[in-house]
Backbone as CSV, one residue per row, in Angstrom:
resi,resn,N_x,N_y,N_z,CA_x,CA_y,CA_z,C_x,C_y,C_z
1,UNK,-12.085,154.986,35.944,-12.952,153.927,36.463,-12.139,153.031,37.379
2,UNK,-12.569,153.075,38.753,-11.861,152.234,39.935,-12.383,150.742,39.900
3,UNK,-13.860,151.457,40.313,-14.899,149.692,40.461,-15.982,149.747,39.512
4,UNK,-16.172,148.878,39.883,-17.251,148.206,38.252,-18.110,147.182,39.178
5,UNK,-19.303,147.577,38.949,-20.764,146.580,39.229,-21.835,146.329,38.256
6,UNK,-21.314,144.832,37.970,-22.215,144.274,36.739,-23.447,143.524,37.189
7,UNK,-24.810,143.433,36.552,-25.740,142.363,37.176,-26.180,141.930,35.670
8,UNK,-26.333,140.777,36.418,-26.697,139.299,35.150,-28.059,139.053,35.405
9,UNK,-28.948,138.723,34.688,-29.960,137.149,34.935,-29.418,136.221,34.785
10,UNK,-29.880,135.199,35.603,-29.426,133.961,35.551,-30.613,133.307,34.941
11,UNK,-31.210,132.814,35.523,-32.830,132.019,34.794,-33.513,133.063,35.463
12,UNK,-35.160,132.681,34.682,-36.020,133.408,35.142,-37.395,132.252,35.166
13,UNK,-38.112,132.762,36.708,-39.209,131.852,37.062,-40.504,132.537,37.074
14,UNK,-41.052,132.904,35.590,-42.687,133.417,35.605,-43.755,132.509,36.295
15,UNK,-43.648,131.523,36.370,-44.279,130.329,36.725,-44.536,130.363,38.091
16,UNK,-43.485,130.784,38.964,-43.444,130.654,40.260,-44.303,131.548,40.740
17,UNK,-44.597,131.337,42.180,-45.549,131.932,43.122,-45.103,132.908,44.151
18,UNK,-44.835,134.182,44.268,-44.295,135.112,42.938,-43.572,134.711,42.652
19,UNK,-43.446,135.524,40.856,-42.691,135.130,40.050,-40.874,135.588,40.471
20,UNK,-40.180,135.012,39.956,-38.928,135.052,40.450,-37.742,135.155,39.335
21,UNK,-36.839,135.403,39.774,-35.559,135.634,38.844,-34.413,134.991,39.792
22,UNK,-33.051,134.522,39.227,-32.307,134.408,39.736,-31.041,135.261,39.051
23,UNK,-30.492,136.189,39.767,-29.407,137.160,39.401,-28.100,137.024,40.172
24,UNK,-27.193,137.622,39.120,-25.755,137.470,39.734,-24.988,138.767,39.798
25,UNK,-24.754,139.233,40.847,-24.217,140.263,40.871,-22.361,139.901,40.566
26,UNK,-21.429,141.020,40.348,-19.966,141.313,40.009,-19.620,142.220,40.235
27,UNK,-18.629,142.510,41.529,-18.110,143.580,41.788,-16.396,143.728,41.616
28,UNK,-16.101,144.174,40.662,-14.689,144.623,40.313,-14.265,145.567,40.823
29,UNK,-12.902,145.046,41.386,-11.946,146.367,42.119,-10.715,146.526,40.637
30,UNK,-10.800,147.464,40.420,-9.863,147.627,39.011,-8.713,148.339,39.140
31,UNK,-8.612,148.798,40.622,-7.028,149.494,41.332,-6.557,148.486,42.032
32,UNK,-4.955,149.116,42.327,-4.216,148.270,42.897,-4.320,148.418,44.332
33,UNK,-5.314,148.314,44.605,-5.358,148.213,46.080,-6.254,147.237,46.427
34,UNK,-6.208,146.599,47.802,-7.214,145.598,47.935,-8.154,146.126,49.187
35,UNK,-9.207,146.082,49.192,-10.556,146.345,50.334,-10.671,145.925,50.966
36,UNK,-11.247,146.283,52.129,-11.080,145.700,53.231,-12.978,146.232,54.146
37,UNK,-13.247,145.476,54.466,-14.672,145.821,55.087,-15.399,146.451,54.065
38,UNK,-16.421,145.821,53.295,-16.350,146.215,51.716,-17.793,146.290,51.669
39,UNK,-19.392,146.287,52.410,-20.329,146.442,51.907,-20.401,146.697,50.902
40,UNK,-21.887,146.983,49.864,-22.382,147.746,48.841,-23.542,148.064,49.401
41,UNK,-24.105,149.385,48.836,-25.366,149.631,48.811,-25.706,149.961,47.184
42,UNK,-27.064,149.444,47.310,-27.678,149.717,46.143,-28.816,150.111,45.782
43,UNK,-29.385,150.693,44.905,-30.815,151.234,44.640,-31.444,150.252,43.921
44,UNK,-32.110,149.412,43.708,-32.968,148.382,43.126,-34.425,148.330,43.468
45,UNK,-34.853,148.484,42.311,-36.757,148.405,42.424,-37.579,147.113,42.599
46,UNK,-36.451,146.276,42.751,-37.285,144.716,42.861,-37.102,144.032,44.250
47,UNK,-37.570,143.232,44.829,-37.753,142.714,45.839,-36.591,141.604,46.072
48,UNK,-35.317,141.697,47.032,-34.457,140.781,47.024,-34.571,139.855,48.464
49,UNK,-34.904,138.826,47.911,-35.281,137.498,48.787,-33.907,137.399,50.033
50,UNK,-34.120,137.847,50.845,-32.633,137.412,51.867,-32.485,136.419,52.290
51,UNK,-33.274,135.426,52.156,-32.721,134.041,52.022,-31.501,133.487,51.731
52,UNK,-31.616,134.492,50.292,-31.266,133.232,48.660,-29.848,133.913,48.043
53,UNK,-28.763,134.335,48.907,-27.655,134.740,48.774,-26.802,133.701,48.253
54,UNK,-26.299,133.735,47.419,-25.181,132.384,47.564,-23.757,132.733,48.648
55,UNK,-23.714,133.815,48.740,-22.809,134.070,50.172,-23.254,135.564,50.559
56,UNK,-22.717,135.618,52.221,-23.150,136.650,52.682,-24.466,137.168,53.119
57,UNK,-24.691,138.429,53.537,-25.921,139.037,53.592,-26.465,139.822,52.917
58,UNK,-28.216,140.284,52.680,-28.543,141.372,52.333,-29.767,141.677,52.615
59,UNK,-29.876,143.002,53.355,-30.586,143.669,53.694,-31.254,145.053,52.894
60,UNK,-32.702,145.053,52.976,-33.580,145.886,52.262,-34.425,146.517,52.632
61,UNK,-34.507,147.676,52.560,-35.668,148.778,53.210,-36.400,149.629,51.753
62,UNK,-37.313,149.604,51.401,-37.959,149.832,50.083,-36.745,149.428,49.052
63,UNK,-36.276,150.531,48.302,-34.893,150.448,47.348,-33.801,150.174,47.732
64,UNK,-33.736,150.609,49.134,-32.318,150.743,49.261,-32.128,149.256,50.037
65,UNK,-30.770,148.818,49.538,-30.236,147.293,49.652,-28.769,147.574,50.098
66,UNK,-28.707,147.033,51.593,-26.973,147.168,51.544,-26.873,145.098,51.443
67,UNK,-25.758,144.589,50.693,-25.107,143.519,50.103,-23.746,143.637,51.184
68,UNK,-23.639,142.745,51.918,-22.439,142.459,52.744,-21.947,141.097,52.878
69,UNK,-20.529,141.180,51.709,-20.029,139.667,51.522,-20.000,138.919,52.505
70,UNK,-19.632,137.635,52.178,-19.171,136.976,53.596,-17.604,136.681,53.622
71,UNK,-17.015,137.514,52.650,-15.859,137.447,52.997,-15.459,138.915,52.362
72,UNK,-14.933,140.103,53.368,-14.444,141.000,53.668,-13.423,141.945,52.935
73,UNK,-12.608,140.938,52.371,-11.676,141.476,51.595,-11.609,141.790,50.356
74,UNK,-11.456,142.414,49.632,-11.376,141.967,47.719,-10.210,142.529,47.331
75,UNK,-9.339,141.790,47.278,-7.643,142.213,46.292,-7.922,142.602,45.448
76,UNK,-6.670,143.446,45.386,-6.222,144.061,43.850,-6.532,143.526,42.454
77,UNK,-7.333,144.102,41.702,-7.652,143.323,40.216,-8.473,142.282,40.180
78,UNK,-9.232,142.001,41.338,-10.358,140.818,41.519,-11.507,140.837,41.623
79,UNK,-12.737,140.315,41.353,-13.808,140.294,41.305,-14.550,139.922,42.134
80,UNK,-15.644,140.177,42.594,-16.633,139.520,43.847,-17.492,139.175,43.719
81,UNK,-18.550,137.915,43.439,-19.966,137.445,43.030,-20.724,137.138,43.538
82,UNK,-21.639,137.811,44.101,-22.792,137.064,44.481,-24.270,136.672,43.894
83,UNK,-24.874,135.592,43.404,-26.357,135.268,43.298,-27.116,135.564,44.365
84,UNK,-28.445,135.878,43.688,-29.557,136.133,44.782,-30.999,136.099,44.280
85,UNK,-31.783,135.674,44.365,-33.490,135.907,43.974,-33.999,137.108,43.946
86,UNK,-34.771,137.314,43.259,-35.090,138.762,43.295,-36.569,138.041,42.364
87,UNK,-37.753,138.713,43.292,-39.336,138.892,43.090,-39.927,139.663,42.167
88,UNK,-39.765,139.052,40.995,-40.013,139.822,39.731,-40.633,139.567,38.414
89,UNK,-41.379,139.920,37.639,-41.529,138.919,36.313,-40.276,139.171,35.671
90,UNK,-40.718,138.302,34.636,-38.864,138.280,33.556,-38.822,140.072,33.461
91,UNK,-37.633,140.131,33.088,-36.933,141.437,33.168,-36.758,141.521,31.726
92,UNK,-37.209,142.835,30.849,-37.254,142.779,29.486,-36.521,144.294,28.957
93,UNK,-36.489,145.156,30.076,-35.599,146.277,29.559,-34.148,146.780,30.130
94,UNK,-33.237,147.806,29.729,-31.835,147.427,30.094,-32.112,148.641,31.458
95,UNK,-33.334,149.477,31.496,-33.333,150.132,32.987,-34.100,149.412,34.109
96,UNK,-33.956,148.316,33.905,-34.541,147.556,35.174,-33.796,147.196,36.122
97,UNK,-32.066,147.429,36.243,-31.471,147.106,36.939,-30.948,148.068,38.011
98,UNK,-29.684,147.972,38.587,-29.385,149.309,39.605,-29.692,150.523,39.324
99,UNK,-30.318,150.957,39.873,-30.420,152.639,39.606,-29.012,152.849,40.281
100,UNK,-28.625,153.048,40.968,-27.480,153.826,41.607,-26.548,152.705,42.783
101,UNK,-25.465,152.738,43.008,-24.516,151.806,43.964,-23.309,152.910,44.778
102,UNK,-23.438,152.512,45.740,-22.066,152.846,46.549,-20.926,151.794,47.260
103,UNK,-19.724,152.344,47.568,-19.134,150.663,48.074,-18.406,151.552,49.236
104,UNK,-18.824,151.020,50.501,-17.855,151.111,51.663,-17.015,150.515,52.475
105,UNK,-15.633,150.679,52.144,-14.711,149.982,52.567,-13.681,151.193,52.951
106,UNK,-12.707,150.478,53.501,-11.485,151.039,54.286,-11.926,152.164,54.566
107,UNK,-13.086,152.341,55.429,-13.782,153.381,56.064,-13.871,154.355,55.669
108,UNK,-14.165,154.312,54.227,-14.418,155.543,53.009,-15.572,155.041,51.602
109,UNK,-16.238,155.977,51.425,-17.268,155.701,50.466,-16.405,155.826,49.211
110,UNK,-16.666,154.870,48.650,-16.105,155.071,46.977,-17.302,155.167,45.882
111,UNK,-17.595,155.542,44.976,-18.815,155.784,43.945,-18.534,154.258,43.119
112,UNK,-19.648,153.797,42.391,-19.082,152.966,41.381,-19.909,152.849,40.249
113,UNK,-19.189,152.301,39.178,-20.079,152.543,38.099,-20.675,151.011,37.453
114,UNK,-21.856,151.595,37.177,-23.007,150.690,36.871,-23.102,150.223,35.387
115,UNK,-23.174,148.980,34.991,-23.182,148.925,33.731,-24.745,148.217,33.341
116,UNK,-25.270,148.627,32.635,-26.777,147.927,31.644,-26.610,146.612,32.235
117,UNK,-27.831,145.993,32.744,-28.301,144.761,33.203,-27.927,143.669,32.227
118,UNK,-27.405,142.374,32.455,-27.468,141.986,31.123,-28.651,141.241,31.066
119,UNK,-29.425,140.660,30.334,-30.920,140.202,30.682,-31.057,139.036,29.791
120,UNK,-31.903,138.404,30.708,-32.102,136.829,30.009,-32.436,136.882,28.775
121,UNK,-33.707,137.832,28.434,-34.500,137.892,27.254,-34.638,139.494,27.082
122,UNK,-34.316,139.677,25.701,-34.411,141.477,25.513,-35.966,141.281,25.292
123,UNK,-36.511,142.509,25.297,-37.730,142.157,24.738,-38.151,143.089,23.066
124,UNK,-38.718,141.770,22.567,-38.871,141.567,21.459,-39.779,141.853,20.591
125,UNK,-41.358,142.205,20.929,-42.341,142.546,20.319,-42.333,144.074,20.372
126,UNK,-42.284,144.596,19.269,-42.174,146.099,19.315,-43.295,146.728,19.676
127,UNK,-43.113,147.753,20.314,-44.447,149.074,20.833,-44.601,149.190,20.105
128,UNK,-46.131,150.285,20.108,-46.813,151.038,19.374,-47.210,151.971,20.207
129,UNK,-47.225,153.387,19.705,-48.241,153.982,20.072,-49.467,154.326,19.171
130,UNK,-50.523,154.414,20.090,-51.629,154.883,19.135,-51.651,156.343,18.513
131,UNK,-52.567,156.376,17.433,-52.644,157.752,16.967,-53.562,158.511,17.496
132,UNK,-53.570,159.570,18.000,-54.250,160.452,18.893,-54.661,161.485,18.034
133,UNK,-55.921,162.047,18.059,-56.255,163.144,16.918,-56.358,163.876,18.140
134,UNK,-55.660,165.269,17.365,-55.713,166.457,18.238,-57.056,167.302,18.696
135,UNK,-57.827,167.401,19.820,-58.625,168.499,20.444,-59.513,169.455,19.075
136,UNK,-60.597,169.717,18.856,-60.724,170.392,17.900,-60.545,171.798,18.611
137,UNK,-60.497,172.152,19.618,-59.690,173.571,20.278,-59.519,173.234,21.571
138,UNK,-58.226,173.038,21.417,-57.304,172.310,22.577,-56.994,173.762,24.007
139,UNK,-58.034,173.785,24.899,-58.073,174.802,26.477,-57.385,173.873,27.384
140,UNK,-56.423,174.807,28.118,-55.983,174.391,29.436,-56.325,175.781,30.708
141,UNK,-56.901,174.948,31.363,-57.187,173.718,31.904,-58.341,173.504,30.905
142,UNK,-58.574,171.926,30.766,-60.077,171.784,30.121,-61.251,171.948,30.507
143,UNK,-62.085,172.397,30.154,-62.835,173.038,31.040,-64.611,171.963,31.241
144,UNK,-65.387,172.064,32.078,-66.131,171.238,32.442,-67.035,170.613,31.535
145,UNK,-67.445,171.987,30.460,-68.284,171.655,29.319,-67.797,172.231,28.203
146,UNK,-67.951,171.666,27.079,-67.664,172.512,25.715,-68.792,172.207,24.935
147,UNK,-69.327,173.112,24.482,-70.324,172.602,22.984,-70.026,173.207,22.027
148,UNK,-69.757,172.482,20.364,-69.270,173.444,19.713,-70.563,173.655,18.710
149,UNK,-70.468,175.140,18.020,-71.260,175.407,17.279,-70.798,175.822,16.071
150,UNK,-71.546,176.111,14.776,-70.765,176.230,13.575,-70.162,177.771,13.859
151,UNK,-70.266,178.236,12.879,-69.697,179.794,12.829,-68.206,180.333,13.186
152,UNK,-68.070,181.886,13.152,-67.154,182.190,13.995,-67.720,183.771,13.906
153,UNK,-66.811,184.323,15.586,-66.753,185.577,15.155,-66.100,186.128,14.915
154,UNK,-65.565,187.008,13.998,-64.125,187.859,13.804,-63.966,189.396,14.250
155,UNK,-62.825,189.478,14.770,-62.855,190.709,15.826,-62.655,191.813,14.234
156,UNK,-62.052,192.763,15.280,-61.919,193.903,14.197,-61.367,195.108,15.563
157,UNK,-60.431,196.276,14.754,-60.162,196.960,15.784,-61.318,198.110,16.051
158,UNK,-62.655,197.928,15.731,-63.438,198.768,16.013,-64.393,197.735,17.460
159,UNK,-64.247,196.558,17.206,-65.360,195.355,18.324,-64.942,196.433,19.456
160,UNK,-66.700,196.489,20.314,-66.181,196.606,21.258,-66.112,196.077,22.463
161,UNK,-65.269,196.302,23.579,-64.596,195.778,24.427,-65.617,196.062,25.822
162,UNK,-66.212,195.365,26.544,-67.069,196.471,27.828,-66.890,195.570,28.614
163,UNK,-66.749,196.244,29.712,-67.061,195.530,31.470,-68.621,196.169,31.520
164,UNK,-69.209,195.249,31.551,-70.918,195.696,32.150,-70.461,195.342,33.827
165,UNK,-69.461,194.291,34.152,-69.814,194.314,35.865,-67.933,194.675,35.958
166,UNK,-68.159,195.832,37.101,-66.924,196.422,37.268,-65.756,195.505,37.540
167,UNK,-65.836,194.307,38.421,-64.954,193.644,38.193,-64.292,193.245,37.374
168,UNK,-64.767,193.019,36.143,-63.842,192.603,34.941,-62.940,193.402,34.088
169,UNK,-63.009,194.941,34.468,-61.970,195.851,33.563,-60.697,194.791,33.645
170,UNK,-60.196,194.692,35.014,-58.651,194.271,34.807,-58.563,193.214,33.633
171,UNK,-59.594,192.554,33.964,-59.947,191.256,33.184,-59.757,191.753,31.629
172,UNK,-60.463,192.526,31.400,-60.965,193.340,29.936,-59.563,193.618,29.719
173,UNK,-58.727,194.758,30.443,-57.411,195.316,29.927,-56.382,194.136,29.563
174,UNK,-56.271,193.477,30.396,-55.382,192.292,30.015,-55.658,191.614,29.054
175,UNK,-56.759,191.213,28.656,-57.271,190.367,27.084,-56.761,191.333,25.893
176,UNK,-56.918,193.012,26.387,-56.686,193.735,25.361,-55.224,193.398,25.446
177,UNK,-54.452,193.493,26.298,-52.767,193.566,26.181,-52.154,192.328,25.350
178,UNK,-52.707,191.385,26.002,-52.276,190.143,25.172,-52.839,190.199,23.407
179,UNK,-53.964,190.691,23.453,-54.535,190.135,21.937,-52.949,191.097,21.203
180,UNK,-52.597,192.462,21.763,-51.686,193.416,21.051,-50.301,192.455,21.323
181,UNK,-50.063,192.051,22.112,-48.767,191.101,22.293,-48.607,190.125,21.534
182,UNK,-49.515,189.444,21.442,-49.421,187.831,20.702,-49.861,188.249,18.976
183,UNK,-50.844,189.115,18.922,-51.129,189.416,17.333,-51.165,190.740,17.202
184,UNK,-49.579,191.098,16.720,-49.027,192.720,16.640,-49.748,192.856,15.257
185,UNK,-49.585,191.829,14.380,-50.201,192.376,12.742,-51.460,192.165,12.633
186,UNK,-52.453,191.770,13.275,-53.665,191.769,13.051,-54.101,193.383,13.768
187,UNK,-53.547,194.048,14.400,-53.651,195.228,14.682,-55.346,195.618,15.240
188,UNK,-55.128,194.600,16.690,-56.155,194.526,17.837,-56.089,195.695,18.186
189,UNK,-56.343,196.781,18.565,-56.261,197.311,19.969,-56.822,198.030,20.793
190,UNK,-57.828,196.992,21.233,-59.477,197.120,21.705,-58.839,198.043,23.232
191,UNK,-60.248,199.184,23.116,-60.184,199.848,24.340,-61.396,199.838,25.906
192,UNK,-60.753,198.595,26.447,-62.090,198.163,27.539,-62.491,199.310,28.062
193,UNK,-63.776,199.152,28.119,-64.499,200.226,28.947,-65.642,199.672,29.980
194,UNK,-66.196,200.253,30.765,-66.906,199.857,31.781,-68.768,200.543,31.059
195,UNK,-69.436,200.016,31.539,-70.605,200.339,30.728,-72.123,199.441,31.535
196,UNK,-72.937,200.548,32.087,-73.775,199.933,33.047,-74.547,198.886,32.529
197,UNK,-75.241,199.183,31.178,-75.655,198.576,30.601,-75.750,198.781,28.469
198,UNK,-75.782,197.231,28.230,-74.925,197.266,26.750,-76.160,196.827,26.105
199,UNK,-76.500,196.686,24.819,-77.245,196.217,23.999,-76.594,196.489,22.870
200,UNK,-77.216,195.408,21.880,-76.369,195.105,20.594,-75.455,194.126,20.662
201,UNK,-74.732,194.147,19.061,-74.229,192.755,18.889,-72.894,193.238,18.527
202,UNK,-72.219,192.075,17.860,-70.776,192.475,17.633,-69.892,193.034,18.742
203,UNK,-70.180,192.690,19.317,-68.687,193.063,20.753,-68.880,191.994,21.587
204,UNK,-67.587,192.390,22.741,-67.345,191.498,23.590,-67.763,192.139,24.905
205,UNK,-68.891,190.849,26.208,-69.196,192.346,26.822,-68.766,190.801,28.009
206,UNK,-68.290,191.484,29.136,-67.787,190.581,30.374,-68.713,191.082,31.342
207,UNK,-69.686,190.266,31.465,-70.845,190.632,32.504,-71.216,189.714,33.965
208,UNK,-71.786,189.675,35.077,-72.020,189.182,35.721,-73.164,187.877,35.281
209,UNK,-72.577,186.694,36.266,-73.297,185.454,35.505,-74.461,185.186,36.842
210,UNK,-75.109,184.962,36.201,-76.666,185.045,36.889,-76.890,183.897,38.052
211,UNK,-77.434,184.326,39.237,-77.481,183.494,40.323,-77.970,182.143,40.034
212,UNK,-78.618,181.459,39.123,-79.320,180.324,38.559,-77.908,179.526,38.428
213,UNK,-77.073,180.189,37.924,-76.204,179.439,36.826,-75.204,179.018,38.089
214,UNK,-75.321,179.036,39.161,-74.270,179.205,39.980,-74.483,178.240,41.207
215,UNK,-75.390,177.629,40.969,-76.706,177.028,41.970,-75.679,175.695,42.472
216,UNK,-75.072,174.881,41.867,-74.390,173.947,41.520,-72.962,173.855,41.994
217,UNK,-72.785,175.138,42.033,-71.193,175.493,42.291,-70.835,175.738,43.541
218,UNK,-69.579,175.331,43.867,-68.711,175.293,45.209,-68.120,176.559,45.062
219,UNK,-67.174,176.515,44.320,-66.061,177.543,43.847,-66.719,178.526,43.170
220,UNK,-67.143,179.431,43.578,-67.628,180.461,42.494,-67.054,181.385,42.460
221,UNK,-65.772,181.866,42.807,-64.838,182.809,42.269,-63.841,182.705,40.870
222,UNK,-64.213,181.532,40.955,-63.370,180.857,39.485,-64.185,180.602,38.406
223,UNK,-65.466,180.715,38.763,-66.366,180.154,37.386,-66.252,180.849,36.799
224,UNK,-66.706,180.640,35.483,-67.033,181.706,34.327,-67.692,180.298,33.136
225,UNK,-68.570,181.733,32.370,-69.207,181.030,31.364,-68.819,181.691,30.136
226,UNK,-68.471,181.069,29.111,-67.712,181.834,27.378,-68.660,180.960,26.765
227,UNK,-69.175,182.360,25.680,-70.113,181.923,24.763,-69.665,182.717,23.627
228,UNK,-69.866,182.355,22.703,-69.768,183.008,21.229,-70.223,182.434,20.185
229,UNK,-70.681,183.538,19.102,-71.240,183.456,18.378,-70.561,184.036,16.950
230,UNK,-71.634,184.231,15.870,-71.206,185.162,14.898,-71.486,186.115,14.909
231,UNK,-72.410,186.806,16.184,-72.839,187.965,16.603,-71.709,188.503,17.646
232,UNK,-70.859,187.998,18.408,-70.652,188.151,19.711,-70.054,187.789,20.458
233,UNK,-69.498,187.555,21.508,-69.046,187.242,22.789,-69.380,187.664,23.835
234,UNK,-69.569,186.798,24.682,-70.211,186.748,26.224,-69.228,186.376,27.066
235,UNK,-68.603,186.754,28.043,-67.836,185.693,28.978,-68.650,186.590,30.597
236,UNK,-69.024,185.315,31.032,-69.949,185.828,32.302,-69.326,185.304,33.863
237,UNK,-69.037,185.982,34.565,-68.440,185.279,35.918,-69.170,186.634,37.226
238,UNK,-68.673,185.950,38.637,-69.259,186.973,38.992,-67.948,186.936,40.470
239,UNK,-66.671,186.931,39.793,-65.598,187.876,40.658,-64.210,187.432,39.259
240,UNK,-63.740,188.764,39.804,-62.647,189.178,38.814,-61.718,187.879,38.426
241,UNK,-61.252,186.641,39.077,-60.651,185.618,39.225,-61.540,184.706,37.925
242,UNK,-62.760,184.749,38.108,-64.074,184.195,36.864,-63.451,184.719,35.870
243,UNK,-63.391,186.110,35.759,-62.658,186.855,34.383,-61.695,186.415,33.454
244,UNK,-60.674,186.456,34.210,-59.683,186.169,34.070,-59.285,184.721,33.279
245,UNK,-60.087,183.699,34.016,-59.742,182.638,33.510,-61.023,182.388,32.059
246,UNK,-62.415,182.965,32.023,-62.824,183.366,30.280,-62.069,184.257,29.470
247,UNK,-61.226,185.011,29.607,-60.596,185.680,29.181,-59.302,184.811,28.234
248,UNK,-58.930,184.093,29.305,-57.512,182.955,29.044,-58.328,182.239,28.104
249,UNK,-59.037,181.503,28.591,-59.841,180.280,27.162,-60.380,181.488,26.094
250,UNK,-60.707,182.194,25.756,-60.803,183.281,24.788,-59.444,183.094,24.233
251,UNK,-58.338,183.464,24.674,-57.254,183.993,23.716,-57.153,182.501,23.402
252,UNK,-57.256,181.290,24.215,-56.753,179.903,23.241,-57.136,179.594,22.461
253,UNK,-58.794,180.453,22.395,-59.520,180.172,21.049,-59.542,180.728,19.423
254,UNK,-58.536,182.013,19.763,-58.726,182.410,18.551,-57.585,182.113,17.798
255,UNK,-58.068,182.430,16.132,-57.757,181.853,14.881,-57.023,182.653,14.171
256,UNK,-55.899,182.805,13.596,-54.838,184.010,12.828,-55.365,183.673,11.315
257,UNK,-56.361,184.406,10.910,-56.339,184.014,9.345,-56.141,185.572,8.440
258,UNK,-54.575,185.634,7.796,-54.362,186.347,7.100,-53.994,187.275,7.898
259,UNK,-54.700,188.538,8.175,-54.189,189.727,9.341,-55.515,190.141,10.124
260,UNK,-56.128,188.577,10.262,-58.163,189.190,10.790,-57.816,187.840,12.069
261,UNK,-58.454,187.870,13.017,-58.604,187.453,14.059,-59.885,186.783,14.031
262,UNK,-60.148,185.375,14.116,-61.733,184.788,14.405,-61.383,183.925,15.267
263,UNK,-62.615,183.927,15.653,-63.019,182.982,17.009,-64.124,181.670,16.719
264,UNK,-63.920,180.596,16.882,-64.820,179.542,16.552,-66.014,179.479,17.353
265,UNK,-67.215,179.484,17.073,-68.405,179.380,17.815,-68.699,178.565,19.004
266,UNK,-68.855,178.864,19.922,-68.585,177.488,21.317,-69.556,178.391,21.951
267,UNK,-69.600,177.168,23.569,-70.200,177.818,24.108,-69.111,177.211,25.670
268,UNK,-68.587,177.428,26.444,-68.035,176.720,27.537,-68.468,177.009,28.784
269,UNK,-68.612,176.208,30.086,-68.931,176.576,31.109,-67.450,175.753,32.066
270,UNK,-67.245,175.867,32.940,-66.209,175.503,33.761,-66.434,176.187,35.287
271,UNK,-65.469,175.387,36.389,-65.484,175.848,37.687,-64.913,174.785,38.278
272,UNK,-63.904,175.006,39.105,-62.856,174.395,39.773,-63.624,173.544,40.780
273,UNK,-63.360,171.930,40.964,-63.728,170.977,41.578,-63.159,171.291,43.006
274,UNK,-61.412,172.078,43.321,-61.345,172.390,44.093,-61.146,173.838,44.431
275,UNK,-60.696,174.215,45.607,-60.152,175.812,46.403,-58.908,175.619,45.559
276,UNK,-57.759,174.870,45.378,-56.870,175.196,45.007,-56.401,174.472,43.375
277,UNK,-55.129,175.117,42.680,-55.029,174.455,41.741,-53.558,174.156,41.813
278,UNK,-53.175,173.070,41.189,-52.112,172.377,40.943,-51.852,170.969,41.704
């Protein structure tokens, strides 16, 4: 450790119009050498009054603050102080002060190290956070609607698996890959098939979602509708991208009980507000 930059509060003015602080900066040279043309720059999130220096200058462009004494030099083993105002309410935590400092002198950057603000008033009334009850089936992304219903359905490695609209095999194969990836012992391992038209219950059928339902929608490559029952599953979209993402809220939904796979009764609809995500 060469140099050392300490900052103080001095008083603090909530009262004032803005509110204000008065701070003291300390810059220690802790080698035996003395400086010569000695700016600082500094990173600070608060507003420094260039007025209200007790010596010297300082200049500010958002964070960044260069501090230029009014006297040039700093010997060996000596310290440098300046006060200044700074536009702030009272200061109550120890990261409110420099984020980061540099010092340029004898026409070379030196690094320096920053020590915890010291602060008028720590602050004293302890946080809380609140208690947050968890999602009763927590989907990402969340999706536009959820309704939940009682029941569930539980798969089995006989359910079967169908694309009624050809787009969704990929859709279909991948739900199958994952259910075998994520639950090796429940011993999924549904074989999608394509199928013009399905009747009956107990399976999962990925079908095209009906022009009505779509009336509303911007984005309709992303929609999809997931429904289930204790009869069933529905996930309805009408391009492979729709699939994909009923498919995803499907696997977040299901339940590991024992070595059987269930699914909680819902019904969800969703569709992207925009073209893109993230």
């Amino acid at each position: 450790m060469t140099y050392r930059l300490d900052l103080s509060v001095i008083n603090e003015y909530p009262n004032d119009t803005p509110p204000r602080s008065r701070m003291g900066l300390t810059l220690h040279n802790l080698t035996d050498c003395p400086l010569d043309q000695l700016p600082i720059a500094v990173l600070f999130d608060r507003f420094i009054n260039a007025k209200t220096p007790s010596q010297g200058s300082i200049e500010q462009v958002g964070s960044y603050c260069v501090i230029t004494p009014e006297h040039q030099t700093l010997d060996a083993n000596q310290s440098l102080y300046i006060e200044f105002d700074a536009h702030t309410p009272p200061l109550r935590f120890l990261c409110a002060g420099f984020k980061d400092a540099l010092l340029y002198a004898n026409g070379e950057q030196y690094s320096v190290m920053l020590t915890p603000i010291n602060l008028a008033h720590t602050h004293t009334t302890r946080s809380s956070i609140p208690d947050v009850h968890p999602a009763e089936h927590a989907i990402i992304p969340v999706p536009k609607s959820v309704r939940h219903q009682p029941g569930y359905f539980t798969l089995s490695p006989t359910t079967p698996l169908i694309a009624v609209d050809p787009q969704a095999l990929p859709a279909a194969q991948w739900l199958s890959n994952e259910w075998v990836r994520m639950y090796p012992q429940a011993d999924i391992a549904l074989d999608p098939r394509h199928q013009d038209a399905v009747t009956g219950d107990h399976a999962i059928l990925l079908r095209p979602l009906p022009d009505s339902a779509l009336r509303d929608i911007t984005h309709r490559d992303e929609a999809y509708q997931l429904t289930v029952t204790d009869q069933g599953v529905v996930i309805q979209a009408c391009a492979e991208r729709g699939f994909i993402h009923g498919c995803a809220s499907l696997l977040q939904l299901c339940q590991e009980q024992d070595t059987q796979l269930r699914i909680p009764a819902i019904k969800i609809s969703d569709a992207p507000r925009f073209a893109y995500r993230g």
